[in-house]
Structure formats: structure tokens, C-alpha cells
MARDREN-570283 format. One record per residue (C-alpha): x, z, y. Coordinates in nm, 2 decimals. Layout:
<sites>
+--------+--------+--------+
!   east !     up !  north !
+--------+--------+--------+
!      X !      Z !      Y !
...
+--------+--------+--------+
</sites>
This chain:
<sites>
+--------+--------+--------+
!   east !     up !  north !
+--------+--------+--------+
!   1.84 !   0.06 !   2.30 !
!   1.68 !  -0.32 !   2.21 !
!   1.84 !  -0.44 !   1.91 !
!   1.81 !  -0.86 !   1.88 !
!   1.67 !  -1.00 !   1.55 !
!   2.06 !  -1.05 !   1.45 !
!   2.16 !  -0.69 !   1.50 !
!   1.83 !  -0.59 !   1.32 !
!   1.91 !  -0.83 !   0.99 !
!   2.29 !  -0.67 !   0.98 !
!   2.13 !  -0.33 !   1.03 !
!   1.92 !  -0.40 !   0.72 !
!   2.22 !  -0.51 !   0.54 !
!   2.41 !  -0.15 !   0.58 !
!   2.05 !   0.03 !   0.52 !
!   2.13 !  -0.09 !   0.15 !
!   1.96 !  -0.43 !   0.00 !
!   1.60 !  -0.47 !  -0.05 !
!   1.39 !  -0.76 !  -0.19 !
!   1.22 !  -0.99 !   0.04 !
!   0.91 !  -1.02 !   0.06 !
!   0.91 !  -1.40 !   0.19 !
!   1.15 !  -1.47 !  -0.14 !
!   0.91 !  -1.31 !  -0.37 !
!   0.57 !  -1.48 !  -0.20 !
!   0.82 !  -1.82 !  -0.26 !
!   0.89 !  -1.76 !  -0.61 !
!   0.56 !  -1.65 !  -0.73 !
!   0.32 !  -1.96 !  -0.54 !
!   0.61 !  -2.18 !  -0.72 !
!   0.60 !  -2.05 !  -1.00 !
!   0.17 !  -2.02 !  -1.05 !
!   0.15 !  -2.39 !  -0.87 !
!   0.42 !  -2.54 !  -1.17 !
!   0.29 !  -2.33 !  -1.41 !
!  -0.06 !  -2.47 !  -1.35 !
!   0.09 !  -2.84 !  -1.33 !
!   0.27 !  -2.79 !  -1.66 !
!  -0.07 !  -2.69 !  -1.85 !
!  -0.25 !  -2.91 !  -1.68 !
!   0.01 !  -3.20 !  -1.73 !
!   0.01 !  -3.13 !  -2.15 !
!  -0.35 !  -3.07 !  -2.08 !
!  -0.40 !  -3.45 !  -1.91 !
!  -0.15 !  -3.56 !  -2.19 !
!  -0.30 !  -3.49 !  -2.46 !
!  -0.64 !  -3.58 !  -2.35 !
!  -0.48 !  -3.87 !  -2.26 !
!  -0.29 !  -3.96 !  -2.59 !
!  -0.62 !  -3.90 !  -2.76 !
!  -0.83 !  -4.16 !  -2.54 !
!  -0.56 !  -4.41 !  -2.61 !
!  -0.52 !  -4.37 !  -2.98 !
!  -0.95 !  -4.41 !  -2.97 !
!  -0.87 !  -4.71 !  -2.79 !
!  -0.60 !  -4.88 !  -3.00 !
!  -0.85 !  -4.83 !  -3.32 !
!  -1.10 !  -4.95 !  -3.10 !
!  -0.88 !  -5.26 !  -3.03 !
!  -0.76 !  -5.28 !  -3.40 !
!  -1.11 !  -5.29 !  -3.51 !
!  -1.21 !  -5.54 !  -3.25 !
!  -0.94 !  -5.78 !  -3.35 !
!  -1.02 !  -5.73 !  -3.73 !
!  -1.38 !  -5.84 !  -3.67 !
!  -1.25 !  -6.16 !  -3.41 !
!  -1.01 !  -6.24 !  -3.70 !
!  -1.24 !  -6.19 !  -4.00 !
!  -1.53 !  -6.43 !  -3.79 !
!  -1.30 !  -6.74 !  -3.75 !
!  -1.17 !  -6.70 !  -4.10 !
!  -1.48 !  -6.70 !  -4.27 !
!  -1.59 !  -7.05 !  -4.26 !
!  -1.18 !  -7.18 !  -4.38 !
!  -1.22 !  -6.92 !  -4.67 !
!  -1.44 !  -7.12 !  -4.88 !
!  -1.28 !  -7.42 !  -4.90 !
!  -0.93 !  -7.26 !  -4.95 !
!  -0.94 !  -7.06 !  -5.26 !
!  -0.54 !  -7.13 !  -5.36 !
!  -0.35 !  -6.90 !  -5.57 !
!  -0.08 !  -6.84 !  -5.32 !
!  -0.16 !  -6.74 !  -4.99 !
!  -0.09 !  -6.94 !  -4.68 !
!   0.16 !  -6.81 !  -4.39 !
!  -0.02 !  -6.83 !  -4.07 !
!   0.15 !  -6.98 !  -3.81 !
!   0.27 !  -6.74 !  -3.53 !
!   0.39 !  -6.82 !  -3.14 !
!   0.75 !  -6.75 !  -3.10 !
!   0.66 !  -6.41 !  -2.90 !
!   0.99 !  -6.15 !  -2.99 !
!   0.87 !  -5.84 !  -3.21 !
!   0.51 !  -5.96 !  -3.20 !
!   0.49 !  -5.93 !  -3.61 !
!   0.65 !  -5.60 !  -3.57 !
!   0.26 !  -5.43 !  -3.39 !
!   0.03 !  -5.62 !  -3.58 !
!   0.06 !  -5.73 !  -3.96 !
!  -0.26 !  -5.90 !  -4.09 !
!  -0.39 !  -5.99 !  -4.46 !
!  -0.69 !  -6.14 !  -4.57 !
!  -0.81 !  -6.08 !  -4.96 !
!  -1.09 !  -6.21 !  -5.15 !
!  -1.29 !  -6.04 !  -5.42 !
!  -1.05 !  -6.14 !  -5.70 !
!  -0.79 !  -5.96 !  -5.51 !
!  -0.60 !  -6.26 !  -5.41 !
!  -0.45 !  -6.29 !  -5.11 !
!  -0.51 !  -6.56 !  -4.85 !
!  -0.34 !  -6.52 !  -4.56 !
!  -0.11 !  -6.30 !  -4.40 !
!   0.13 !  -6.33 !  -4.07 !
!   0.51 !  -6.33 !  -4.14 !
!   0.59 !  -5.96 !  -4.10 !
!   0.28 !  -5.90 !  -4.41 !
!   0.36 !  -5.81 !  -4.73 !
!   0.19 !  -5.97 !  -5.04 !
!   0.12 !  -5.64 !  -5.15 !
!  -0.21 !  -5.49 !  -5.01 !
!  -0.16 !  -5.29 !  -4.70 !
!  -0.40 !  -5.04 !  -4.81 !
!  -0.57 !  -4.96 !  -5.15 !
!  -0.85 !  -4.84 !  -5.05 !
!  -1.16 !  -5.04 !  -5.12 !
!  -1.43 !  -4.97 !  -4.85 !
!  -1.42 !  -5.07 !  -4.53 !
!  -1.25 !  -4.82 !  -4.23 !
!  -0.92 !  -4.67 !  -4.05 !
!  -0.65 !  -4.54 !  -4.28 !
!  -0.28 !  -4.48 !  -4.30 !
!   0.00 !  -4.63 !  -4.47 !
!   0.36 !  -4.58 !  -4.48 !
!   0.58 !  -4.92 !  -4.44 !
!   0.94 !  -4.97 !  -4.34 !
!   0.99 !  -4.55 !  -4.35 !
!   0.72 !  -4.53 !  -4.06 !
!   0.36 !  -4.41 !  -4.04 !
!   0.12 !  -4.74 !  -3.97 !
!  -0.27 !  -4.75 !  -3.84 !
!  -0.45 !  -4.96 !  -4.09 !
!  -0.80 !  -5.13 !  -4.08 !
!  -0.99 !  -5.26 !  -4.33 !
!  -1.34 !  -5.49 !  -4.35 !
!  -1.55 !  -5.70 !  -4.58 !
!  -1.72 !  -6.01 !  -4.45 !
!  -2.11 !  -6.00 !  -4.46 !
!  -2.12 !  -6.20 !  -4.79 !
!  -1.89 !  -5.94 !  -4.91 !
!  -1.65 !  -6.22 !  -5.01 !
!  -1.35 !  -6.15 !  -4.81 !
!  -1.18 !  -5.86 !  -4.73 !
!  -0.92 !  -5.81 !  -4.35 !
!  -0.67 !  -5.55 !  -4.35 !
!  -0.44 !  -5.52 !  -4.04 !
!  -0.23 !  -5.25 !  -3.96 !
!  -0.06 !  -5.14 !  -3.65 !
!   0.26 !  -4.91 !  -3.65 !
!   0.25 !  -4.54 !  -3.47 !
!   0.54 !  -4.56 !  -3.33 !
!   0.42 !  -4.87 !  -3.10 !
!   0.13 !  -4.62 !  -2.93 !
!   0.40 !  -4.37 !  -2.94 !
!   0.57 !  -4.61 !  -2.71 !
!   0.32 !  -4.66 !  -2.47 !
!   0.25 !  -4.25 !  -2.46 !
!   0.60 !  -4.19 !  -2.39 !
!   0.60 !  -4.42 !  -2.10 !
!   0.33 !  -4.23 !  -1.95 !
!   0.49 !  -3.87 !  -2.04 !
!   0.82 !  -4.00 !  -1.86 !
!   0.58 !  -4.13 !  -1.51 !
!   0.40 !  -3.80 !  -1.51 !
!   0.77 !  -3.61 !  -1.55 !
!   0.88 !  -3.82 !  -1.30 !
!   0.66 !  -3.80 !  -1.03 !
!   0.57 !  -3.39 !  -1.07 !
!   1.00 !  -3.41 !  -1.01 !
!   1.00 !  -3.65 !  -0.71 !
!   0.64 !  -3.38 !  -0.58 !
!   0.76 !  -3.03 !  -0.64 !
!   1.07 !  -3.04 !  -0.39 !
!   0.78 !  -3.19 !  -0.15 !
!   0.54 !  -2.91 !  -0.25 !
!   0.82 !  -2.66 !  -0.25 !
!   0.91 !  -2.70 !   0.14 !
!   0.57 !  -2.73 !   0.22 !
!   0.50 !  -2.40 !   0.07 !
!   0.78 !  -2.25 !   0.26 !
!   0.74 !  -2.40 !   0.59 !
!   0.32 !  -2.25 !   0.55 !
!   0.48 !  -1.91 !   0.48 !
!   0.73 !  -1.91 !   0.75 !
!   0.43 !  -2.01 !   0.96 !
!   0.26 !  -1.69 !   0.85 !
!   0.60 !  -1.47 !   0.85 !
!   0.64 !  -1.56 !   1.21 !
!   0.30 !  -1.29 !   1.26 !
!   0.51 !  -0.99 !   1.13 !
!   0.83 !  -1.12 !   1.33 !
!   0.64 !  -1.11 !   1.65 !
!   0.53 !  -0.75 !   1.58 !
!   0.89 !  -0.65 !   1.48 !
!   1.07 !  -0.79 !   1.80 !
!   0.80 !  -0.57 !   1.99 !
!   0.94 !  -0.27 !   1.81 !
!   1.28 !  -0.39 !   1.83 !
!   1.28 !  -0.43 !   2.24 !
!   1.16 !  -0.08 !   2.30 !
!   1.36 !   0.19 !   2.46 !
!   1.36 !   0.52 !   2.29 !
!   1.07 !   0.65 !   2.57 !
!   0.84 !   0.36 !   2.54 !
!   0.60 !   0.47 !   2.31 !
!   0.30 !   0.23 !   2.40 !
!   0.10 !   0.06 !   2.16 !
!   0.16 !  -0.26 !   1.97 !
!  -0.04 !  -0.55 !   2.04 !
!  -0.25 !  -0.65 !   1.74 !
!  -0.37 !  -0.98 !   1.91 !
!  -0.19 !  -1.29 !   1.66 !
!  -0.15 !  -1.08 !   1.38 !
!  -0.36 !  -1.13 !   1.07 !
!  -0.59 !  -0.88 !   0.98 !
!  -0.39 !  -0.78 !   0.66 !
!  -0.16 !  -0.62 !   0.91 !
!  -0.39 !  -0.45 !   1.10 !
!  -0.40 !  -0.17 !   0.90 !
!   0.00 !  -0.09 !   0.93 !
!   0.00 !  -0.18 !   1.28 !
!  -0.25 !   0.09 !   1.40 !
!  -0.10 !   0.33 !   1.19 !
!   0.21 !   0.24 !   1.39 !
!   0.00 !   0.28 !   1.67 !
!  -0.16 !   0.66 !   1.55 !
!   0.23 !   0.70 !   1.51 !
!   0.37 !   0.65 !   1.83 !
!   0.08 !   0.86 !   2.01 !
!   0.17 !   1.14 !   1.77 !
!   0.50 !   1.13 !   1.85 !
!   0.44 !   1.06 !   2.26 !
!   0.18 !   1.35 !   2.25 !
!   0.48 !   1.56 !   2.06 !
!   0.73 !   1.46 !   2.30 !
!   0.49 !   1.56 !   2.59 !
!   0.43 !   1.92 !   2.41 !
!   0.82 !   1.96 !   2.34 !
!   0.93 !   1.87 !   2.73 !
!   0.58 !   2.13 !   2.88 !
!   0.74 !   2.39 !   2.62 !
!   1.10 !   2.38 !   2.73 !
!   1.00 !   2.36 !   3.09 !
!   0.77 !   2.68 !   3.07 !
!   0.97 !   2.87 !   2.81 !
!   1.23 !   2.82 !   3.04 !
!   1.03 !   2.92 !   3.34 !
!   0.89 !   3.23 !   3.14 !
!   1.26 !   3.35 !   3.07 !
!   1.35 !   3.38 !   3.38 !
!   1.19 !   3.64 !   3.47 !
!   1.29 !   3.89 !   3.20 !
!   1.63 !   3.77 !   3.26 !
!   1.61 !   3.80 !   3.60 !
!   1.46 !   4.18 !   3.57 !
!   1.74 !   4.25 !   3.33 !
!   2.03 !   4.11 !   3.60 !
!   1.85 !   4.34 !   3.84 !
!   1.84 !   4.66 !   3.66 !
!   2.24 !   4.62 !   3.56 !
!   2.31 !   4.58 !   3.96 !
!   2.07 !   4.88 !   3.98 !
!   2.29 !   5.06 !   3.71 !
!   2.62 !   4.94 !   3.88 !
!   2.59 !   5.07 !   4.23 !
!   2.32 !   5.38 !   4.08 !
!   2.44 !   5.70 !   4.28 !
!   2.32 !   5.99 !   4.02 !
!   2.20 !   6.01 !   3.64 !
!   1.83 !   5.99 !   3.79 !
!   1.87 !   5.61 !   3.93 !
!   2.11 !   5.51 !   3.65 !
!   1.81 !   5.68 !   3.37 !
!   1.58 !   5.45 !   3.58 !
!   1.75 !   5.14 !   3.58 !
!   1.82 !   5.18 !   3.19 !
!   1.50 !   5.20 !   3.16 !
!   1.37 !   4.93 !   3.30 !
!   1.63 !   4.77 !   3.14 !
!   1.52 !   4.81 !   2.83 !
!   1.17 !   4.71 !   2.95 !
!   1.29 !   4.39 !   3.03 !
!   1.52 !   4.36 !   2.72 !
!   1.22 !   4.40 !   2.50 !
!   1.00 !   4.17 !   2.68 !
!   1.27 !   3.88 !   2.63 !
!   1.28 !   3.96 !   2.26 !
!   0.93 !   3.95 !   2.22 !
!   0.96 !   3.62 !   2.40 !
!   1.19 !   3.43 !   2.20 !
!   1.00 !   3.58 !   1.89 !
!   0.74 !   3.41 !   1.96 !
!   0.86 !   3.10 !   2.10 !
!   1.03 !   3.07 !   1.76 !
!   0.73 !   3.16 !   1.60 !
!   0.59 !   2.87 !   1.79 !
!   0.85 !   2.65 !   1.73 !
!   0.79 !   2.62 !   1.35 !
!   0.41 !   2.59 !   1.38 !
!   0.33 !   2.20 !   1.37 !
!   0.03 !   2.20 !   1.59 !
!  -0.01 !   1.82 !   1.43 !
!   0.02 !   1.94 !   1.07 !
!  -0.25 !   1.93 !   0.85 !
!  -0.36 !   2.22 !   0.58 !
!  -0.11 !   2.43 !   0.47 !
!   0.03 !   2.35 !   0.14 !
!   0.11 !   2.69 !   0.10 !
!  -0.23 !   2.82 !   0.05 !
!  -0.35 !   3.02 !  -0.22 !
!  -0.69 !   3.19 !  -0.34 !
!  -0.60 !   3.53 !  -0.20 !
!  -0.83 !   3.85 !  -0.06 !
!  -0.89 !   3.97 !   0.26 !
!  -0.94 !   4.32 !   0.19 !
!  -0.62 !   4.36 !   0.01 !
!  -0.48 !   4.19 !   0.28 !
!  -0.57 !   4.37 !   0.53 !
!  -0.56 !   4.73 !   0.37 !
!  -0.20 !   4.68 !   0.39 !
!  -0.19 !   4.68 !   0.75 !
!  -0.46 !   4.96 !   0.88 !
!  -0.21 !   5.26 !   0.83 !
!   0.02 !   5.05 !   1.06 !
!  -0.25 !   4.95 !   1.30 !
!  -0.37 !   5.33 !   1.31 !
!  -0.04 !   5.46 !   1.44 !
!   0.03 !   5.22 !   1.66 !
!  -0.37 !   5.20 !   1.80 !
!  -0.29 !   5.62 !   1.82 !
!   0.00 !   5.58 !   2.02 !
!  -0.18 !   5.35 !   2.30 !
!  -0.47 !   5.69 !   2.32 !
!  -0.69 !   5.36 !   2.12 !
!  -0.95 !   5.40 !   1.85 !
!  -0.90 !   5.18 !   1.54 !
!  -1.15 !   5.17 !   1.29 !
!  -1.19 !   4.93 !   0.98 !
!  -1.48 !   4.82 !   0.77 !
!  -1.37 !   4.58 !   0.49 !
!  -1.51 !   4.44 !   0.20 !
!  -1.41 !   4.18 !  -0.06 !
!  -1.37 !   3.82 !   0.06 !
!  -1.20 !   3.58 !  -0.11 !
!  -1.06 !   3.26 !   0.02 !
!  -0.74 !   2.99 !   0.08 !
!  -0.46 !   3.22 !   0.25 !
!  -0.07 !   3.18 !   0.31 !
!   0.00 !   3.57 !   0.33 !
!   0.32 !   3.49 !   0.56 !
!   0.14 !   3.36 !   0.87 !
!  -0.17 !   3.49 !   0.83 !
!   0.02 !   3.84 !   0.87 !
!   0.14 !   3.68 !   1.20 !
!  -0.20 !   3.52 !   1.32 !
!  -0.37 !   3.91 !   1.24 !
!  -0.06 !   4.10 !   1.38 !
!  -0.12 !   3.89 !   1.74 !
!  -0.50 !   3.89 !   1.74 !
!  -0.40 !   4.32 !   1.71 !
!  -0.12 !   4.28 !   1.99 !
!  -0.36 !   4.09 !   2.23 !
!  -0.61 !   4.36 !   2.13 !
!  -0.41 !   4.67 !   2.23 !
!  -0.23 !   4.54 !   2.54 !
!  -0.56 !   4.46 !   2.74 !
!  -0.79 !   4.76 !   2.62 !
!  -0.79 !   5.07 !   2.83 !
!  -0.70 !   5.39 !   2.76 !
!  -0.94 !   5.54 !   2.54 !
!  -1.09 !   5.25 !   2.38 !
!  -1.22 !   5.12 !   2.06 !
!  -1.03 !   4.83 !   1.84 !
!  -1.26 !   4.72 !   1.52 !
!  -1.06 !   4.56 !   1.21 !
!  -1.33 !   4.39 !   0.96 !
!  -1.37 !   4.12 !   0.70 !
!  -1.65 !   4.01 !   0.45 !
!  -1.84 !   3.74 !   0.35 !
!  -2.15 !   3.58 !   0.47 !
!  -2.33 !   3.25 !   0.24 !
!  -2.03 !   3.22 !   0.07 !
!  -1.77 !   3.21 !   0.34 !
!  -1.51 !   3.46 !   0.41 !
!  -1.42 !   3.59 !   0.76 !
!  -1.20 !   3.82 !   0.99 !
!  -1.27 !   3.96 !   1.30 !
!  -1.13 !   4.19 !   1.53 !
!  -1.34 !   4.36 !   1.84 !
!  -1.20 !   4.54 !   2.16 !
!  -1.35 !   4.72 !   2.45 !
!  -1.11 !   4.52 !   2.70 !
!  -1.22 !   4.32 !   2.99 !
!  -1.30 !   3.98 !   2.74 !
!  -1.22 !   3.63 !   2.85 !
!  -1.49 !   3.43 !   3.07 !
!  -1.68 !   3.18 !   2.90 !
!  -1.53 !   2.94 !   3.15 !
!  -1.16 !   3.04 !   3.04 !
!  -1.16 !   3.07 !   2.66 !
!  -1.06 !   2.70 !   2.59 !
!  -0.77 !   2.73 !   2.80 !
!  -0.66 !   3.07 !   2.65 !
!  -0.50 !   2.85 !   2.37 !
!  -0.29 !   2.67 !   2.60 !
!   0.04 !   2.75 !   2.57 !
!   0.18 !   2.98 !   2.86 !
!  -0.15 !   3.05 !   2.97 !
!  -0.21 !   3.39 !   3.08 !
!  -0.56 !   3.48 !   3.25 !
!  -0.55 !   3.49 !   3.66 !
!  -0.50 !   3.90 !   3.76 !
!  -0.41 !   4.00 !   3.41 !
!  -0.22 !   4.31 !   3.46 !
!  -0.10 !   4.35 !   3.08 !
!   0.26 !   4.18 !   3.03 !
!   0.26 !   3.91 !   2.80 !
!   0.43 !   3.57 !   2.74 !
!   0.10 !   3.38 !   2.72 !
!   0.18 !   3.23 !   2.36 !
!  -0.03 !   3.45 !   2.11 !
!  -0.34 !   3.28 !   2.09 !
!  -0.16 !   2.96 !   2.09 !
!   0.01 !   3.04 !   1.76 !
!  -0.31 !   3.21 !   1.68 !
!  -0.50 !   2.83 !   1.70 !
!  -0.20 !   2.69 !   1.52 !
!  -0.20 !   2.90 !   1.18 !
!  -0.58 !   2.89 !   1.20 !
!  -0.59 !   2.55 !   1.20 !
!  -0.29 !   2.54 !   0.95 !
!  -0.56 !   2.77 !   0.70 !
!  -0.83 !   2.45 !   0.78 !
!  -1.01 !   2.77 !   0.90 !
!  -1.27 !   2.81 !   1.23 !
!  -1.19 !   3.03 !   1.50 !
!  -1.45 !   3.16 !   1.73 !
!  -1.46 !   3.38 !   2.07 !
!  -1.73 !   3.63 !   2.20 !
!  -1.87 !   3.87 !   2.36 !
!  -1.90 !   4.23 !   2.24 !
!  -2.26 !   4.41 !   2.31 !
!  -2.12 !   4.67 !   2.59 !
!  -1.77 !   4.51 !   2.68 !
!  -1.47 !   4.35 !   2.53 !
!  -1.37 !   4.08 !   2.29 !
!  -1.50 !   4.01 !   2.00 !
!  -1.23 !   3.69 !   1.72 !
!  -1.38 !   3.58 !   1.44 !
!  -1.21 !   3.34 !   1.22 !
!  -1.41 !   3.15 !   0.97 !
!  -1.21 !   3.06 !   0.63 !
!  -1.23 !   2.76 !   0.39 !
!  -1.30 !   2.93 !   0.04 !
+--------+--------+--------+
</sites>
């Protein structure tokens, strides 16, 4: 079923909300980028504020000296006990930046602009910046003596006048990191849409597949960030193909595989049905019970199959654990049944410790027995051992059977697969959930040949 980009949002919606990723990659570049233009706008404003306050004393100075040079050669011939008013141009609040005083050595005052007051604007004798406080405010002042050390210039400038000036350049910064950020802001957006549109592309190729259509996604336009995810989507649909593939072989030949039990067991109730004396009907119940058997054993082991994941890695149920306890367990079992089949059975085992899960390993040992008895003749031998050799634990179980060509002995794991002229009944599935519990125990299984005849398992397991 394809599902359209609108039927995938709403689907999202009833899956429960989430946060967005695009939202959150938004909010964090805006928040860094004004973050960095706030620090960096105080930053520029105070270094800013400083520069200019060098430069107004730079300028106060500067006019000081112009001042104090065109006022020397006047002093000497004015030495009045009042000072004069200087005549100022009608400019509106010009007295109210710069107030201006000139003093001799007897401390008398000679001039000063309007806005001056006859009292000194600053006490202190030698020549440099200062501060005063007039009119409830904080004023610059600057003070210097004449070469001749005959006259004396204050001036003073009030703060709030360069505080003027730096708030006019405060409220143009403000003003134009306002009238940027919405600019920056859809910029940033309209780059990460750009980018978004990558994992878009590889969700409308999920989003238009059929349930069957497992190929892989293309990874051509996506960034390489998203490379990793998409071949693990990848790795994920050919797990699941190759698991869809095993699921529709195993139906097909477990359902191929039942028939014939069932079909032998439809026979021998016909057989029992129209049976004409005790001997017939004896015979048909027999084979009745043949056939009943064989089915069980079938479905056993399908099920048995069935909850093997062939795709699985180690067991998590493992545990440090001992093969010759293990196995002890089962010899007295193996011995009557190996008696009953005119078989052999002989153990040797010795201490071998290693990663087990009892509960299947008693299945993968009680099949590698099964497959044992059911193709050795009459009279045989069948060998139970385990040990360790360098370290590493093992199992092995030996038969005087016919073996299993070298030629075959991959395939003998297939499920289903029985060997061509095999004349012991069997559902071809033991050695297939033999593999799957060995591989389960992250284990090593091996097939040979015995010296004289027969088959000789070994498994190899992880201590």
C-alpha cells in the first residue's frame, strides 16, 4: 500500500507527537547565530564607547590647547579684576557641551563663556583630565598651564552629551540586527529545507513501496550523514526479503513433507475400514501408528525449527556451564535406546567448560543421537565424547553408518534435505536445527570421516 506524504504526516500525528528535528535544527542555528550577535554587539559597543570617550578627551584636549594659544598673547594686557564674558554665536545648547575658564596665577578669572561659572571648574592644580559634578550631572574636565606657567584653561564637557552620541549608536546597531534577523532567520530555514528535502526523497521511496518490494534504497543525493541509516535500511530489507524467502521455501516443503504421513495415515484407515480379519486390521493399525508417529515427529521438529532464528545472533541465554555434567545426564538414556536398535553406545567424557543454554543444546545433542541411530546398521558402534583441547571445549559424536560425501555435507543443513537413496525415514530437518542452535552457542560445527566407516560431528565451543 503507498501512503502520500499527507497520509504519512497524519499517520505520524496518531503514532503520538514527537519533536522535529527541522524545528530543533531552526531554533538552535537561531539561537547560537543571535546569541553570538548579542556578545558581539556589547562586545563592538563597548569597544566602541571606549574609542569615543578616548576621542572626546582627545578633542577636549585639542581644543584646550587651540584656546589656551590664541589667549595667550590678550592675557597680558588684560589683567582686570573681573573677568570678561566671551562672546558666543547664537548656536541653541552650544554652552550646554562645552563650558570654558581661563585663570591666572593669582587665581583670578579672565574669561569664561556664558554657561561658566566664576567658581573654578576644577580644584585641582596640575595640568590633566578630571571630573566634576555641575548642574546634578557628572562633567569631563580639562585642565592646562601656558608655557610661561602664567595662565591656566579649564574646560569641561558634560557625560551625558557622549552618552548621547553612544545611545544613538546603541539604537542603529538594535535597529539594524532587528530589520537582519527576520532576513537571516528565513534564510536559515529556506538552507535547511534545502537539506530536509535529502531525507524527504528517501522517505517517499519507502513510502511508495508495496509490502513485497523489498529492493534497496538509493543512496545517490543523500548526504553522507545519512548513509549510515540508509544501508542499515538496506541490511534491513535483505534480512527481511531473505526471511520471507526462508518462510515461503518452509511452508511450501513442510507442507509437501506432510503429505505423505498424512496420506499413509488416510491409507491405513481405508485399509482398516474395508480389513476382512484381525490380521489385515493388526496390519493396518500398525502402519498406522507408523505414520502417526512420523507426523508427530514432523511437526516437532518444524516447531522446533520454527523458534530457531537462523538470523539471530549469540544466545543471550548462555551461561558457563560443563559438558560432562551435561552429558552424563543423557548416556543412561542414550544406552537404552542405542540397545534397543542391537547399536553399541560408548562414552568417554571429560571436563570441559564453556558458554551453554542447557535447553537447546539438549535438542542439538538429542538430534546429532537421532541422526546417529537411524542410519547406522544393525550391530554398530555410536561414540558420545567431550573434552578440551588448547583451551577450547568440544562434543562429538561418531557412527559406523554410511557418512555423508564430501560433495554433500553443505547441503545436509538445508532444510528438507535428505541424502539421494537414504533408506532411513526422516523429515530432513535435524541438521538444520542442528546449524541453527550451533550457531545460536557462536560455536563451530564440523563434519568427517571416521577411520573405517561412518560419521564422525564435532562441534567446537566458545569458552
Amino acid at each position: 500500500m503507498n501512503l502520500s506524504k499527507i497520509e504519512l504526516k497524519n499517520l505520524a500525528k496518531k503514532e503520538g507527537e514527537g519533536w522535529s528535528l527541522r524545528r530543533s535544527i531552526l531554533a538552535i542555528v537561531l539561537a547560537i547565530t543571535v546569541s553570538i550577535w548579542g556578545f558581539s554587539g556589547i562586545v563592538v559597543y563597548i569597544e566602541a564607547d571606549q574609542e569615543s570617550q578616548e576621542l572626546f578627551d582627545q578633542s577636549l584636549a585639542e581644543t584646550a590647547h587651540l584656546l589656551l594659544t590664541l589667549a595667550d598673547h590678550e592675557a597680558e594686557e588684560r589683567l582686570a579684576s573681573t573677568a570678561d564674558t566671551l562672546t558666543e554665536s547664537n548656536v541653541e545648547k552650544h554652552s550646554q557641551y562645552l563650558l570654558l575658564q581661563i585663570w591666572d596665577t593669582q587665581k583670578r578669572l579672565l574669561y569664561r563663556n556664558n554657561a561658566a561659572p566664576e567658581t573654578p571648574l576644577t580644584t585641582d592644580t596640575n595640568s590633566g583630565f578630571g571630573w566634576t559634578q555641575l548642574h546634578g550631572q557628572p562633567w569631563r574636565t580639562y585642565s592646562i598651564w601656558n608655557a610661561p606657567h602664567r595662565l591656566q584653561i579649564q574646560i569641561a564637557e558634560p557625560i551625558s552629551h557622549r552618552k548621547d552620541i553612544s545611545g544613538r549608536f546603541a539604537y542603529k546597531l538594535l535597529v539594524f540586527a532587528l530589520l537582519v534577523l527576520p532576513l537571516m532567520a528565513g534564510a536559515i530555514w529556506w538552507m535547511i529545507n534545502r537539506l530536509f528535502r535529502a531525507l524527504q526523497h528517501s522517505a517517499d521511496q519507502v513510502s511508495q513501496r508495496t509490502p513485497n518490494d523489498l529492493e534497496k534504497v538509493d543512496l545517490a543525493g543523500a548526504p553522507i550523514e545519512l548513509h549510515s541509516l540508509l544501508t542499515a535500511l538496506n541490511h534491513l530489507f535483505e534480512r527481511v526479503s531473505h526471511a520471507m524467502e526462508q518462510e515461503q521455501r518452509f511452508t511450501a516443503n513442510a507442507s509437501h513433507e506432510l503429505r505423505t504421513p498424512l496420506a499413509a495415515i488416510k491409507a491405513n484407515l481405508q485399509v482398516i475400514q474395508r480389513a476382512r480379519n484381525d490380521h489385515e486390521r493388526d496390519e493396518a493399525a500398525a502402519g498406522l501408528l507408523i505414520s502417526v508417529d512420523r507426523a508427530t515427529r514432523l511437526v516437532g521438529q518444524l516447531m522446533t525449527l520454527s523458534k530457531l532464528d537462523p538470523q539471530a545472533a549469540r544466545d543471550p541465554a548462555l551461561q558457563t556451564g560443563d559438558l560432562q555434567a551435561f552429558l552424563a545426564k543423557q548416556v543412561a538414556e542414550f544406552t537404552a535406546i542405542a540397545g534397543k536398535k542391537q547399536l553399541a553406545f560408548t562414552s568417554e567424557l571429560q571436563a570441559a567448560s564453556c558458554l551453554i543454554n542447557p535447553d537447546t543444546l539438549a535438542i542439538m545433542v538429542r538430534n546429532l543421537f537421532d541422526n546417529a541411530v537411524r542410519y547406522t546398521p544393525a550391530g554398530g558402534q555410536i561414540a558420545l565424547s567431550c573434552g578440551s583441547v588448547d583451551g577450547r571445549a568440544f562434543l562429538r559424536i561418531q557412527d559406523t553408518g554410511p557418512g555423508i560425501p564430501v560433495e554433500m555435507r553443505e547441503k545436509v543443513f538445508e532444510r528438507f534435505f535428505r541424502l539421494p537413496g537414504a533408506s532411513a525415514s526422516g523429515s530432513g530437518l535435524g541438521l538444520s536445527i542442528v546449524k541453527s542452535i550451533v550457531h545460536s552457542h557462536d560455536a563451530q560445527l564440523e563434519l568427517g570421516e571416521a577411520a573405517g566407516q561412518g560419521l564422525i560431528v564435532t562441534v567446537w565451543f566458545s569458552s
